[in-house]
C-alpha positions in Angstrom: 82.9 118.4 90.8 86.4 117.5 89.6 89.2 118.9 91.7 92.4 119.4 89.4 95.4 118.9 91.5 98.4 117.7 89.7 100.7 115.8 92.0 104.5 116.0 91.7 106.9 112.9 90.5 107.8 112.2 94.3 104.2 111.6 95.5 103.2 108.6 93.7 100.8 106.6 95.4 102.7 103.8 96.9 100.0 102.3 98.5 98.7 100.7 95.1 99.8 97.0 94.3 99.7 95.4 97.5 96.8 92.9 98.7 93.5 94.0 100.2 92.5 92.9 104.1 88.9 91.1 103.7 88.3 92.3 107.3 87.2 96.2 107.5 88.4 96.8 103.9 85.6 96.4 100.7 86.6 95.1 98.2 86.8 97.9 95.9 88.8 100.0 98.1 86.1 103.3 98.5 82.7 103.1 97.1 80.4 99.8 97.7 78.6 97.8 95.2 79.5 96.7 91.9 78.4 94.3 89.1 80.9 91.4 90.5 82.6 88.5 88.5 81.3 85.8 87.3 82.9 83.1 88.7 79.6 80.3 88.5 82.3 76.9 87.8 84.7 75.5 90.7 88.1 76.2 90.2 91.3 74.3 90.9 94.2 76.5 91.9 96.9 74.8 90.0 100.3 77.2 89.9 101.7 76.9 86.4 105.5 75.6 85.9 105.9 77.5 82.4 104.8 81.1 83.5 107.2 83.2 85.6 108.0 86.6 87.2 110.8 88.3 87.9 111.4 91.1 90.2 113.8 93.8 88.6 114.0 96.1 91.5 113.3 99.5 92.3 114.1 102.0 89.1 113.3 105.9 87.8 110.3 106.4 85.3 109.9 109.4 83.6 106.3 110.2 83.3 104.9 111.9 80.2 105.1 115.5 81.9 109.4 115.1 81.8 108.8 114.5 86.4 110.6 111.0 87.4 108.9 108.5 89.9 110.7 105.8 91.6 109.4 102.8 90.9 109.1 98.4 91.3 109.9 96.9 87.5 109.0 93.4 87.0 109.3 91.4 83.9 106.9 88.5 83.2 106.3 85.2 81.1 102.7 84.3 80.8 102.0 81.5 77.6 98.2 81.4 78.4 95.5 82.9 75.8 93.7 84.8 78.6 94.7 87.8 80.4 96.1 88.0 83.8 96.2 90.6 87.0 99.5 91.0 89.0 99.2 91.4 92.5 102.2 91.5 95.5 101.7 90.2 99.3 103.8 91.1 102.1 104.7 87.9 104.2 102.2 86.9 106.0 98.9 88.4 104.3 97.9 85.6 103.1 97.3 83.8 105.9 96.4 87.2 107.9 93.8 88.5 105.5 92.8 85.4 103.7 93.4 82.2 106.1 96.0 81.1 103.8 93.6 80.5 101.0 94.8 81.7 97.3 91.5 80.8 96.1 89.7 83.7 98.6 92.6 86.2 97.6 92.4 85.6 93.7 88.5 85.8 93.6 88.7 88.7 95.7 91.7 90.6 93.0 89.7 89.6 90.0 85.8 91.1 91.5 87.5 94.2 92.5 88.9 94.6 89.0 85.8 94.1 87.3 83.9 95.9 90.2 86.1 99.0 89.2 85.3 98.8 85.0 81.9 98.9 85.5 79.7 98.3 82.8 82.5 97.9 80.7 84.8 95.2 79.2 87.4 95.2 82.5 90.2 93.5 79.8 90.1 96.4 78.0 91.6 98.5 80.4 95.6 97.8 80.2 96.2 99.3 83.6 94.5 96.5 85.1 94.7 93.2 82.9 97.6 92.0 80.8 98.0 89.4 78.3 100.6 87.7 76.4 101.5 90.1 74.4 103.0 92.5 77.4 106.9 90.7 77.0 108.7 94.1 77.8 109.6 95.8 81.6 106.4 96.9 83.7 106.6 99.6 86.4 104.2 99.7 89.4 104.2 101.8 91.9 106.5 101.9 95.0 105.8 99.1 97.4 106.6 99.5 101.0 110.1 97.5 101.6 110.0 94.3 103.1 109.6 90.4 102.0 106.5 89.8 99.2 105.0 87.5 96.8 103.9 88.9 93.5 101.5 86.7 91.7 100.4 86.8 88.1 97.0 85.8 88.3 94.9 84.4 85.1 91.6 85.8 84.5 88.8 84.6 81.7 86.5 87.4 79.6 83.4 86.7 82.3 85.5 88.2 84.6 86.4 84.9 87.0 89.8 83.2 87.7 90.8 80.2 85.9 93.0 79.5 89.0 95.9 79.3 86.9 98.7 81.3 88.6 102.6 81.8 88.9 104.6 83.5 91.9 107.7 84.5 92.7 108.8 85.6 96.7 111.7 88.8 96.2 112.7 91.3 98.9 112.0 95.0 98.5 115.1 97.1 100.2 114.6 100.5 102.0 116.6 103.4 101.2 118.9 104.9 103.5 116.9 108.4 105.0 118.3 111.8 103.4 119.0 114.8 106.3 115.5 116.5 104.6 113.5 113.5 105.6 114.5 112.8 108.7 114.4 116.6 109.6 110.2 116.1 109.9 110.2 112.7 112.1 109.3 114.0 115.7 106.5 115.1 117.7 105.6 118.0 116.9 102.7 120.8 118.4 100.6 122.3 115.6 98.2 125.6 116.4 96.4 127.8 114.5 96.6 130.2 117.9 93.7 128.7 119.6 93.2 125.2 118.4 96.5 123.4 119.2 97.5 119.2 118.1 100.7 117.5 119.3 101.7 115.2 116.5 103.9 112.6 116.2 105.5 111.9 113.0 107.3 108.2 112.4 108.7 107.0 109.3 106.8 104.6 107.3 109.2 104.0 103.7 112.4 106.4 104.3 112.6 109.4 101.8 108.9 108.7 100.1 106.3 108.6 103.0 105.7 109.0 106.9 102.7 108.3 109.3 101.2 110.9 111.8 99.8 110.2 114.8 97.5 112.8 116.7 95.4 115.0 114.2 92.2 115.6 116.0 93.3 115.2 119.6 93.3 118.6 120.8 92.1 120.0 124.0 88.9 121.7 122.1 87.4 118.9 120.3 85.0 116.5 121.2 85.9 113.7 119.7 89.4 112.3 120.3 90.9 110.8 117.3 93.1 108.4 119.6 92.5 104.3 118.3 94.4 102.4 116.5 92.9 102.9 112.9 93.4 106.9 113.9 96.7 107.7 112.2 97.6 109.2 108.3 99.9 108.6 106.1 102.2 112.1 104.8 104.4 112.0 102.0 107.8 113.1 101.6 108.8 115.5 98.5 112.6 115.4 97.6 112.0 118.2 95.1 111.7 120.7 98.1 112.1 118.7 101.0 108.8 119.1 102.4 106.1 116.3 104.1 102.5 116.5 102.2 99.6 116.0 104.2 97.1 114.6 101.3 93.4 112.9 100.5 93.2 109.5 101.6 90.7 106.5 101.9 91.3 104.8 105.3 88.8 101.8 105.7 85.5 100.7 105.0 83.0 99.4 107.3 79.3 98.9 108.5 77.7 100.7 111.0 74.7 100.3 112.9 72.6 103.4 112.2 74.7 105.0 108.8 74.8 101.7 106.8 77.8 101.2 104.3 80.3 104.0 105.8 84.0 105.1 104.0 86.4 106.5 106.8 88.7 109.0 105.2 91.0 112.3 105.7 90.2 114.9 103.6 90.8 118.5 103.4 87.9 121.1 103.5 87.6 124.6 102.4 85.1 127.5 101.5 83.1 127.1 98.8 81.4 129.9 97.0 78.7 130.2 99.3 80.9 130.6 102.3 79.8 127.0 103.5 83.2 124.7 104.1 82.7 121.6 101.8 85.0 118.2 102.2 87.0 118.1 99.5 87.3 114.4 98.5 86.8 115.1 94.5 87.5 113.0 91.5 91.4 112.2 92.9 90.9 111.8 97.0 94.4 111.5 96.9 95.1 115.3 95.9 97.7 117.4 98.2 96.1 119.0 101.5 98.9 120.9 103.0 102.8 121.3 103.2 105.3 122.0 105.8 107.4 124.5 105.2 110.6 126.0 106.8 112.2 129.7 106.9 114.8 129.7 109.2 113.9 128.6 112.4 110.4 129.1 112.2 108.0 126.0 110.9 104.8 125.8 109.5 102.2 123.8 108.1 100.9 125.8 104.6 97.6 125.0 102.7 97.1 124.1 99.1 95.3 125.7 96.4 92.1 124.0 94.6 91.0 124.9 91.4 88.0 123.6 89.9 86.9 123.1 85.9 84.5 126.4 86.7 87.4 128.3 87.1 86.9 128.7 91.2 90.0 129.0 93.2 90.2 128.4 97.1 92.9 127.9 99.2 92.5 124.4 101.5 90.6 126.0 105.0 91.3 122.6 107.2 92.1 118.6 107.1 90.2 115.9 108.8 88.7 112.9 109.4 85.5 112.1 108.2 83.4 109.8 107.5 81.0 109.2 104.0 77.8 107.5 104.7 76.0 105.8 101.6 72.5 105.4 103.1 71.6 108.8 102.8 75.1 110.1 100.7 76.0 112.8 103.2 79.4 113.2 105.2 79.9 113.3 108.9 82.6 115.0 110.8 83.8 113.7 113.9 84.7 117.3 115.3 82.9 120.8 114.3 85.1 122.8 116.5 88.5 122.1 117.6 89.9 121.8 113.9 92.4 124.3 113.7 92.2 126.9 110.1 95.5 126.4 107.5 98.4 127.7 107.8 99.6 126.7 111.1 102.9 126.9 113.4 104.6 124.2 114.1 107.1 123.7 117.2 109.5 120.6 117.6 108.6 119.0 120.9 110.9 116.1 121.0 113.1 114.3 118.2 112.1 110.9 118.1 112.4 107.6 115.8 109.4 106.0 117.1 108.3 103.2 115.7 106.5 103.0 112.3 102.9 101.8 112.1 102.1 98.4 110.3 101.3 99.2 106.6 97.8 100.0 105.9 96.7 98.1 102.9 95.1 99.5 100.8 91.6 98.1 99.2 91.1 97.2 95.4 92.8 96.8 92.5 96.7 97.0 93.4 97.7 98.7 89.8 96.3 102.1 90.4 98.9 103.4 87.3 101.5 101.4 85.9 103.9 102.2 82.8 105.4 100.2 80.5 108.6 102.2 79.6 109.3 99.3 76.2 106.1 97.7 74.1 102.4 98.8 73.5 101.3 99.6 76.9 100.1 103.1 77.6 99.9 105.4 80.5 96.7 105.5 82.7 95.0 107.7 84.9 92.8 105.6 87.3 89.2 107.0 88.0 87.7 106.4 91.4 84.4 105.1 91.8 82.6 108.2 93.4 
């Protein structure tokens, strides 16, 4: 079942192109598995003098339906006759995720590309792999701001790294926050009448995406949503000013008595039998809900789904949730206690709290890129379940 939601210019994903933890994260960012690289020879990580890259900064796109996305641009030199991945750390990552080693953190980029082609030839998909013919601008998606390293990484046609590689280190600069944006950041208390959450919303990049803290705390459930991992990203649409509450993949991990498990927020609604169903579909980034204003009155308002059948439902509620691969089947934390779409919101307190450490994401870092000069075409990524 293929849920067709077309996201708007302003909600790119911007958690694509930055490095994946090797901690609680799989390598292939949701679904487990795989048909690996084949990296059978040792490999000497030797940086090469003669390749380079060179961060253009942030820039507009137009995207084939006339919408603009902000975007990173980078330009890059690569003389090799293989093809190579491009991949960006935040400071400190490396020695965080990978104890330092560029060895661990190249092997790791170049399975999960291969991982995510499948059965086939993971070179010929040119929103992962480039070679030396790419000589024009490429745009990736927004990266969080801060200091990074963006590494071309050489790859050979079994799928392994030649541990040839080139770098450079470049800052990424935050905007300054627009009245809209800022007009969401706060605690907030959410209620459907009889199932009430207090929120807190904090900025994570200003004017493109915040994190919320408190979804699933209410008085009525049984499970309280309240550690660390516990929090979403929202994202913030300058077309109408609103904060999107959207699919997401949060971590992976093992657990004792459901095996391989994906933690993830997802929106659920009715299907056709009347039984709620968790929406995750072929884009598990799709939008969940908006807030909305009219005067002084807020609100949080769901999203339609439509699917290729022709079946349209409105979004019923959003979650956490958890996907279980032993016996494919998805387990809510809470039954009851999830309060029904559309809700009221009322402002509690106006706040800048602190934003939460980046979540990185899992996987290949290009989820889409364009190349707005040259033979590069557009992509739409395909998850793996």
């Amino acid at each position: 079942m293929r849920i067709n939601v077309i996201l708007a210019a302003a909600l790119v994903a911007a958690l694509a192109f930055t490095g994946c933890k090797k901690d609680r994260f799989g390598p292939s960012g949701h679904g487990h598995g795989g048909n690996g690289n084949n990296q059978s020879e040792e490999v000497k990580i030797v940086e090469n003098p003669d390749w380079t890259v060179t961060y253009l900064g942030r820039a507009d796109f137009e995207e084939t339906d006339g919408s603009v996305s902000r975007v990173e641009e980078f330009r890059f030199k690569y003389t090799g006759n293989n093809w190579f991945i491009v991949r960006s750390l935040q400071d400190g990552v490396l020695q965080d995720s990978y104890d330092g080693s560029l060895k661990d953190f190249f092997t790791a980029e170049a399975k999960a590309v291969v991982d995510a082609a499948g059965d086939g030839k993971w070179y010929e998909n040119n929103n992962n792999a480039f070679d030396k013919s790419q000589t024009g601008i490429v745009a990736f998606d927004l990266l969080f701001h801060g200091n990074y390293v963006t590494y071309i990484i050489e790859m050979n046609a079994k799928g392994g790294i030649t541990g040839k590689y080139a770098k450079a280190a470049h800052q990424v600069e935050e905007e300054a926050a627009v009245a809209n944006y800022i007009r969401w950041i706060g605690k907030w208390r959410v209620t459907d009448g009889s199932s009430p959450y207090e929120i807190t919303v904090s900025p994570a990049e200003n004017n493109y995406f915040y994190t919320v803290d408190g979804w699933e705390t209410g008085p009525n459930v049984t499970e309280q949503m309240t550690m660390d991992e516990d929090w979403i990203y929202t994202r913030y649409n300058k077309e109408d000013g609103n904060m999107y509450f959207y699919g997401q993949f949060i971590f992976a991990y093992k657990d004792d008595n459901l095996g391989d498990v994906d933690e993830m927020f997802v929106g659920t609604y009715l299907g056709p039998d009347g039984e709620y169903v968790d929406g995750e579909g072929a884009d598990y980034q799709y939008n969940i809900a908006h807030t909305q204003q009219s005067g002084e009155t807020f609100s949080i308002q769901p999203e339609m789904l439509e699917f290729d059948n022709g079946f349209k439902t409105p979004i019923k509620t959003m979650r956490y949730t958890r996907y279980a691969y032993k016996d494919n089947k998805w387990y809510h934390y809470n039954t009851a206690g999830v309060p029904t779409l559309p809700l009221t919101m009322t402002r509690i307190e106006v706040i800048q709290a602190p934003a939460k450490a980046h979540r990185l994401p899992a996987g290949p870092a290009v989820s889409k890129n364009h190349m707005n000069r040259g033979a590069l075409k557009v992509h739409t990524p395909k998850t793996s379940r």
